[in-house]
TORKOL-4160 file (C-alpha; in steps of 0.2 Angstrom, whole numbers, padded with zeros to 4 digits, m for minus):
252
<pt num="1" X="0123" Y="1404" Z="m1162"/>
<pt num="2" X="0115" Y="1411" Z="m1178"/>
<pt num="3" X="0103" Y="1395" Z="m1178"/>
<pt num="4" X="0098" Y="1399" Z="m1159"/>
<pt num="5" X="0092" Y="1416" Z="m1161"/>
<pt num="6" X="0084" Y="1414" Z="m1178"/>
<pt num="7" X="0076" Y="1400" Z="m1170"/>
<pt num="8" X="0072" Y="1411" Z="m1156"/>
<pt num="9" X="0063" Y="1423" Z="m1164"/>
<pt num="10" X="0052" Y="1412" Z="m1173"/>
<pt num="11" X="0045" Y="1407" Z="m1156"/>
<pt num="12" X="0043" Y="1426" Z="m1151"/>
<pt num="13" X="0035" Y="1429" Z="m1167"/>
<pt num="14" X="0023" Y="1414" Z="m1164"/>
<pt num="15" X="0017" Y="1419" Z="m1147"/>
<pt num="16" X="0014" Y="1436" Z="m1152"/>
<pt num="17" X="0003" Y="1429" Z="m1166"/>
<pt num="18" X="m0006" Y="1418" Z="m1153"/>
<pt num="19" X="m0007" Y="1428" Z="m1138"/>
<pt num="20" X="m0023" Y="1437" Z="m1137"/>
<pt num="21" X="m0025" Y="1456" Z="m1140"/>
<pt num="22" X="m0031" Y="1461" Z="m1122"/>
<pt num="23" X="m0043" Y="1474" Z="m1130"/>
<pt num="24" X="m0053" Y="1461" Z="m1138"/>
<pt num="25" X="m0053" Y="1450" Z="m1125"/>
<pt num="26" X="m0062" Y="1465" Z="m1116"/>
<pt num="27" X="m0074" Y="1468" Z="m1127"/>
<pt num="28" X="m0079" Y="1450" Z="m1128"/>
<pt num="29" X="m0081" Y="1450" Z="m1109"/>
<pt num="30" X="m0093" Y="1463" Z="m1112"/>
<pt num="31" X="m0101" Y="1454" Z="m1128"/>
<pt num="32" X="m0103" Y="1440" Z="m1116"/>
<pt num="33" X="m0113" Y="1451" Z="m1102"/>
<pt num="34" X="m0123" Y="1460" Z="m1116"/>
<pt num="35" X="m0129" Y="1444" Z="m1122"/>
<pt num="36" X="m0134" Y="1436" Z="m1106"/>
<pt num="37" X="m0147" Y="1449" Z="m1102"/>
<pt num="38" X="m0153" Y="1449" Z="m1122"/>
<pt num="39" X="m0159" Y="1434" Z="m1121"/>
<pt num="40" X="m0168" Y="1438" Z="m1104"/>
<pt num="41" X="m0175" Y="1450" Z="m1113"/>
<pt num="42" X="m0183" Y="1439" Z="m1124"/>
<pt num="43" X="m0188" Y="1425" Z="m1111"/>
<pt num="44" X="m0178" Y="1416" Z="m1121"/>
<pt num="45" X="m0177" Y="1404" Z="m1106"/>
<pt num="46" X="m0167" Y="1389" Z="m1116"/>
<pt num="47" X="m0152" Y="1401" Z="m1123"/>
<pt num="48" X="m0147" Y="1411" Z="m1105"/>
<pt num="49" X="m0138" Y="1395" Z="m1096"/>
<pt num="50" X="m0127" Y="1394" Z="m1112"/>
<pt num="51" X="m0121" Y="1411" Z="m1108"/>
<pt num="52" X="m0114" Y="1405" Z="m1089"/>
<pt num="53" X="m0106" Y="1391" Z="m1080"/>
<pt num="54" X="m0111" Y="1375" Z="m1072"/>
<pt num="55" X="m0107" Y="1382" Z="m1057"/>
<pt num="56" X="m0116" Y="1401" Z="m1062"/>
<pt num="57" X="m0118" Y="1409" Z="m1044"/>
<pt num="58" X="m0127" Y="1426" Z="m1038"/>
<pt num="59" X="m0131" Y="1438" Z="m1026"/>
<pt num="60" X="m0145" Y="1452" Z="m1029"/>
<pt num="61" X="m0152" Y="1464" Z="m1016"/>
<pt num="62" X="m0151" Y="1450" Z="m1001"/>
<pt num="63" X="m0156" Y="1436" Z="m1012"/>
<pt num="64" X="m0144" Y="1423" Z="m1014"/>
<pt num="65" X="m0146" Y="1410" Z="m1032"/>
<pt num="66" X="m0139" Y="1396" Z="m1028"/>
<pt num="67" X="m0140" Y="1391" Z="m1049"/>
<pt num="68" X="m0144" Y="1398" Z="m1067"/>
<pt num="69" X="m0160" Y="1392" Z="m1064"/>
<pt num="70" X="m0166" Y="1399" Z="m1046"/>
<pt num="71" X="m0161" Y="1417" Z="m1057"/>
<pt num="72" X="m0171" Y="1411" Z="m1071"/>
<pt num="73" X="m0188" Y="1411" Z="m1060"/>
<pt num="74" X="m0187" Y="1429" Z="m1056"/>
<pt num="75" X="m0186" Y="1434" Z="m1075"/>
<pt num="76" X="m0201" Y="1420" Z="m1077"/>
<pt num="77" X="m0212" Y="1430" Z="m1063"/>
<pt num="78" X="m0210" Y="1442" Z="m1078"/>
<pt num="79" X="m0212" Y="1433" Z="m1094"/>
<pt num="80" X="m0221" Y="1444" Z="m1103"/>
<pt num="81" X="m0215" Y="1462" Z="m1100"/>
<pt num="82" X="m0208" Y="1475" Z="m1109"/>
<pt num="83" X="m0189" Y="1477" Z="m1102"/>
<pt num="84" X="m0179" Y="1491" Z="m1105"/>
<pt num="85" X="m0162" Y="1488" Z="m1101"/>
<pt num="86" X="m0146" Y="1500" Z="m1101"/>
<pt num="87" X="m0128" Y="1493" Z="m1097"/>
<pt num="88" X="m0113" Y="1506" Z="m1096"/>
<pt num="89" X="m0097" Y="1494" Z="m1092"/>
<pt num="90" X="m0088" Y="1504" Z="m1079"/>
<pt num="91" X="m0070" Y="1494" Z="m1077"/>
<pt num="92" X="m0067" Y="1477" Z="m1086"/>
<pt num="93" X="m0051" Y="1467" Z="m1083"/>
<pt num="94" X="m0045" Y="1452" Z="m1089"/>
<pt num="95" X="m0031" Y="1438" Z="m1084"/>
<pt num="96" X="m0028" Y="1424" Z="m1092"/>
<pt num="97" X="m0046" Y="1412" Z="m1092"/>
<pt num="98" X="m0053" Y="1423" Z="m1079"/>
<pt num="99" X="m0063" Y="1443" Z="m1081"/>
<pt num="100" X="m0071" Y="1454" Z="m1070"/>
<pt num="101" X="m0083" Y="1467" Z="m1076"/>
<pt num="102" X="m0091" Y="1483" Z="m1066"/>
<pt num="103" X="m0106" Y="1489" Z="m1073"/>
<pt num="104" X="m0120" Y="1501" Z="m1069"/>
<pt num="105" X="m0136" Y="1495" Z="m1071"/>
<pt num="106" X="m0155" Y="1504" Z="m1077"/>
<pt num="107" X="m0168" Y="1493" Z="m1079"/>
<pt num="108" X="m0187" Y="1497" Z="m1084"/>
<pt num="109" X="m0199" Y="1483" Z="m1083"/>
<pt num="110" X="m0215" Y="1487" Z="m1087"/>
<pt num="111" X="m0230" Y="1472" Z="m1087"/>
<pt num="112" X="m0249" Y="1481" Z="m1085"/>
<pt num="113" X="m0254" Y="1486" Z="m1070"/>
<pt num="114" X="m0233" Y="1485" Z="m1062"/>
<pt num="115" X="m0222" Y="1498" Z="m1068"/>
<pt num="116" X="m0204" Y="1493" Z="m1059"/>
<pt num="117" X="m0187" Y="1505" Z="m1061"/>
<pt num="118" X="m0172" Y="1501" Z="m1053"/>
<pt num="119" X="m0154" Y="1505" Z="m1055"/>
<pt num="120" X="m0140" Y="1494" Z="m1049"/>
<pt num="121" X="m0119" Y="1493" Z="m1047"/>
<pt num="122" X="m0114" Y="1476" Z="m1051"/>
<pt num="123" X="m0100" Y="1464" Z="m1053"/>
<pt num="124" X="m0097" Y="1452" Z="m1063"/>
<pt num="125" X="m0084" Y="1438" Z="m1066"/>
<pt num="126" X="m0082" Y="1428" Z="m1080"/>
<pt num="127" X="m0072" Y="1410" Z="m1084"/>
<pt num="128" X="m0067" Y="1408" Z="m1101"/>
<pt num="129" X="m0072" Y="1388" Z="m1107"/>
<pt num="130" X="m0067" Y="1381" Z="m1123"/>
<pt num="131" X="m0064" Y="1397" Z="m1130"/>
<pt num="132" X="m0080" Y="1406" Z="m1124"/>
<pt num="133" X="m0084" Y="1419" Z="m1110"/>
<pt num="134" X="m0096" Y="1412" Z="m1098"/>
<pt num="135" X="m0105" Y="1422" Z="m1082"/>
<pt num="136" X="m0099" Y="1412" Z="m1066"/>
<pt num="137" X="m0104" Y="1426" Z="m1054"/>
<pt num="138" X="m0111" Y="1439" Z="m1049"/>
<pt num="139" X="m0117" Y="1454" Z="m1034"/>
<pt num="140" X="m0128" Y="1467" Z="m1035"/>
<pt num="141" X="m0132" Y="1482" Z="m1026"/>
<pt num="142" X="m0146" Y="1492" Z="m1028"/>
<pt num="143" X="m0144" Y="1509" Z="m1028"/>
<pt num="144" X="m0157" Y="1522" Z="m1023"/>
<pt num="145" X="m0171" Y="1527" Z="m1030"/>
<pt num="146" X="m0177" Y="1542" Z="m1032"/>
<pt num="147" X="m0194" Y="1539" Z="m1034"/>
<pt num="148" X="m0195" Y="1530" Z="m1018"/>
<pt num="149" X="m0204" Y="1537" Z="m1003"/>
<pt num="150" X="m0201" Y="1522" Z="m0992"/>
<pt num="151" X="m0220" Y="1522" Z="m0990"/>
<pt num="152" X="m0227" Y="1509" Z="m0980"/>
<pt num="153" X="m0244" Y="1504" Z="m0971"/>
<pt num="154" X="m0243" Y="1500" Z="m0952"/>
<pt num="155" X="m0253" Y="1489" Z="m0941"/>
<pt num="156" X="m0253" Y="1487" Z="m0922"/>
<pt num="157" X="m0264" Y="1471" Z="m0918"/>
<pt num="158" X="m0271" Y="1463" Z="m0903"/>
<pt num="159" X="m0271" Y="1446" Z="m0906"/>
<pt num="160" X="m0279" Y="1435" Z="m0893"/>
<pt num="161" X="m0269" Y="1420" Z="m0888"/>
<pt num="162" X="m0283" Y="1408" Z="m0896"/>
<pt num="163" X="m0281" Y="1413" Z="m0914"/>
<pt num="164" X="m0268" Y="1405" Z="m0922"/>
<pt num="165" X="m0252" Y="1416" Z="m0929"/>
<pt num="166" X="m0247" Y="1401" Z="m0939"/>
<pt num="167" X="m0265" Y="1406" Z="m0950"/>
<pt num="168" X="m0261" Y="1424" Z="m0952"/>
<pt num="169" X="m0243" Y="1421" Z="m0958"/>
<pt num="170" X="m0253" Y="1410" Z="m0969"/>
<pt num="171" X="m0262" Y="1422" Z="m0977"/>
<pt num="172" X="m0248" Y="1434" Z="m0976"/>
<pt num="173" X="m0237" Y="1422" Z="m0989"/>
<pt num="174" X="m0251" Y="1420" Z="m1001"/>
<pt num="175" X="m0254" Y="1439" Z="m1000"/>
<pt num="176" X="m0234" Y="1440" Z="m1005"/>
<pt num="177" X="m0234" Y="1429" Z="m1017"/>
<pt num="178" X="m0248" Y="1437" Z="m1026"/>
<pt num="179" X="m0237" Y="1454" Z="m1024"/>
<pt num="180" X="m0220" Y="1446" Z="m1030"/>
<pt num="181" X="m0231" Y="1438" Z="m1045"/>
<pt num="182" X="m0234" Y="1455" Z="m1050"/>
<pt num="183" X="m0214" Y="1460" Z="m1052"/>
<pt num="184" X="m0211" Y="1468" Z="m1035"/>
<pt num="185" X="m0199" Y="1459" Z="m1024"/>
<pt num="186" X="m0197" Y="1469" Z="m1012"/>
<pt num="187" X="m0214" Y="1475" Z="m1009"/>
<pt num="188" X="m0226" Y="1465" Z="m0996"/>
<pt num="189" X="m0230" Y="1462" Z="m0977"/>
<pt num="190" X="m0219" Y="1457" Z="m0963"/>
<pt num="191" X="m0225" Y="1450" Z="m0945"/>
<pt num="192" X="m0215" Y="1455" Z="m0931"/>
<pt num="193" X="m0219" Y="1450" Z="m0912"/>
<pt num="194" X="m0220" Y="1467" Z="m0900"/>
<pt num="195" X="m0206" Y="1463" Z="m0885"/>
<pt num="196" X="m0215" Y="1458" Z="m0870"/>
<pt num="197" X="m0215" Y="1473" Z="m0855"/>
<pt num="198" X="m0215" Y="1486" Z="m0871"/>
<pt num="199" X="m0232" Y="1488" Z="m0874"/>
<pt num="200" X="m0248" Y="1483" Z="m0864"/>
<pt num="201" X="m0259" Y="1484" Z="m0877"/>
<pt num="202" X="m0251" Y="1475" Z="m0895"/>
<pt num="203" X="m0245" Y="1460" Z="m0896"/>
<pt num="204" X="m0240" Y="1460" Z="m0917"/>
<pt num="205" X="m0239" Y="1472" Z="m0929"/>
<pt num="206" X="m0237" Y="1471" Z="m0947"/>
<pt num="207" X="m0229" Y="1480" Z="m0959"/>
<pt num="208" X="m0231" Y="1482" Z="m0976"/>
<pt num="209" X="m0216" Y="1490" Z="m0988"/>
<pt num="210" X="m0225" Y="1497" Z="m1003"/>
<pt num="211" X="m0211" Y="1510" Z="m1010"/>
<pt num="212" X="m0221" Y="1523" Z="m1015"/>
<pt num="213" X="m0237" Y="1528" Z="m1017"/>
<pt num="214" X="m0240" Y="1524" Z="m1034"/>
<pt num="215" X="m0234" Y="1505" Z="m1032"/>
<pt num="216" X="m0246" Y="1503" Z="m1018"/>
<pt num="217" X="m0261" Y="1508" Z="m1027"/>
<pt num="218" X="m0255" Y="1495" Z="m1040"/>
<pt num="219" X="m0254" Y="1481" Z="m1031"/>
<pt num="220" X="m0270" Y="1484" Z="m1021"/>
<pt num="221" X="m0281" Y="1488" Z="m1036"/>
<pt num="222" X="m0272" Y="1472" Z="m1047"/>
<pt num="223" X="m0282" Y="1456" Z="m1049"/>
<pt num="224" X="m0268" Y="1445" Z="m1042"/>
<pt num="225" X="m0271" Y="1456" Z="m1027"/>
<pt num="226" X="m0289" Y="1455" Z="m1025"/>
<pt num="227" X="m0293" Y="1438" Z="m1030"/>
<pt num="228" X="m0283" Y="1433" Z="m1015"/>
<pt num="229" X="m0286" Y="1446" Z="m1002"/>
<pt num="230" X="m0306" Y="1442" Z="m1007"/>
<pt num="231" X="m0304" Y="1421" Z="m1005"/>
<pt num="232" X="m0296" Y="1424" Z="m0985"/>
<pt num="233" X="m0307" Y="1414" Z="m0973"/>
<pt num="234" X="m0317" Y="1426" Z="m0963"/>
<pt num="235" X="m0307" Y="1421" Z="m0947"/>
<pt num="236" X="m0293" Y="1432" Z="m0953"/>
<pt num="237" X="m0305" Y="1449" Z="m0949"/>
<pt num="238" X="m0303" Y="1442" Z="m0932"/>
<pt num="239" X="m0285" Y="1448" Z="m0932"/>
<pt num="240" X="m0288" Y="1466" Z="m0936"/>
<pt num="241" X="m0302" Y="1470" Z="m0927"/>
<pt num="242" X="m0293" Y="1479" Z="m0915"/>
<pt num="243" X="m0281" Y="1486" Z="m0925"/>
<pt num="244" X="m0271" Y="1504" Z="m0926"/>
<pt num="245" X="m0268" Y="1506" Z="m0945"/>
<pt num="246" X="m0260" Y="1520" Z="m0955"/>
<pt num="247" X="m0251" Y="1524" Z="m0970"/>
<pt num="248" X="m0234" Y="1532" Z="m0967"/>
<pt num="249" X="m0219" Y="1535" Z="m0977"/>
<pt num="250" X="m0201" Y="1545" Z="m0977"/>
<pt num="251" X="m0200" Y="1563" Z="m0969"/>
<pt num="252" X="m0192" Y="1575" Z="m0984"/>
């Protein structure tokens, strides 16, 4: 019986040795988070996939990444910035191989003329592989800004039925991809139809979210902007030529 418990507490001395100290085990789940985005900071596009899974999946303010690399491309529409990143971990839990992580988010991204602040709530959760913490997902929400005025430009167009909507949405894409080139998402036009028996007059109207003020006058005055706003066929002035325009933005 002597035999039995010494035997006993050998094993209970062995797999208190091995077991993992939960607090570290944090701390690397956080470790692992902090070095994700320090090498997006750098661009360092070769070292971020060793810091997630195979299977690394995300959500971020509607957009869905399917991979580590549909994520990448966003940080590469921004190769070049300067990127101020603050992490605060709210909450980080860990259970065997698998972590979760809660953390508030402040990011600056500053490439000339774009100047982009946001602040997010995010989730995180890890898979521990061969001894190493690894992102496998995550979902962000972004939170409000304060330095948003919703501003936005509205047009109400008259399109006659022999110009081609396909050609403006044409030129609106190229218009957006010049925008999102520049760092701001979710900035850009939107073409909606006007419900039959509404209105007599408008048949489209476009939309254009901007933000604020500020942003708007970046975008329209960068070169990305212009070079493709000044190479649209001059068809496209067809569109507008009956247009109601104006700026608009949230009521204080």
């Amino acid at each position: 019986m002597r035999r039995l418990f010494f035997i006993a507490g050998i094993a209970l001395f062995v797999l208190g040795c091995t077991a993992p100290d939960p607090e570290q085990e944090k701390a690397k789940v956080e470790t692992a988070i902090q070095e994700f985005y320090a090498a997006a900071q750098k661009f360092d596009f070769e070292a971020i996939p060793t810091f997630c899974t195979t299977d690394f999946t995300a959500f971020e303010d509607g957009m869905f990444f399917n991979n580590i690399n549909d994520f990448m491309d966003v940080f590469k529409s921004l190769e070049g910035a300067t990127i101020d990143m603050k992490l605060n971990f709210v909450k980080t839990e860990v259970s065997g191989n698998m972590a979760t992580s809660v953390v508030e988010f402040d990011a600056h991204f500053i490439k000339d003329p774009a100047k982009i602040h946001f602040t997010t709530y995010e989730n995180y959760v890890l898979k521990k592989e061969d001894g190493k913490w690894l992102l496998h997902y995550f979902h962000s929400s972004h939170l409000p800004n304060p330095e948003d005025t919703d501003f936005a430009t509205v047009h109400l167009l008259k399109i006659p039925e022999d110009l081609s909507i396909e050609k403006l949405q044409e030129n609106i894409e190229k218009l957006n991809a010049a925008i999102s080139s520049l760092g701001y998402w979710n900035c850009g036009y939107t073409l909606f139809n006007v419900e039959e028996n509404s209105n007599d007059t408008y048949n489209y109207f476009i939309k254009g979210n901007w933000n604020n003020a500020e942003s708007y006058k970046i975008i329209h005055d960068s070169e990305a902007f212009k070079s493709v706003a000044g190479t649209m066929p001059e068809v496209v002035k067809d569109y507008f030529k009956d247009q109601v325009y104006a700026k608009v933005e949230k009521m204080k």
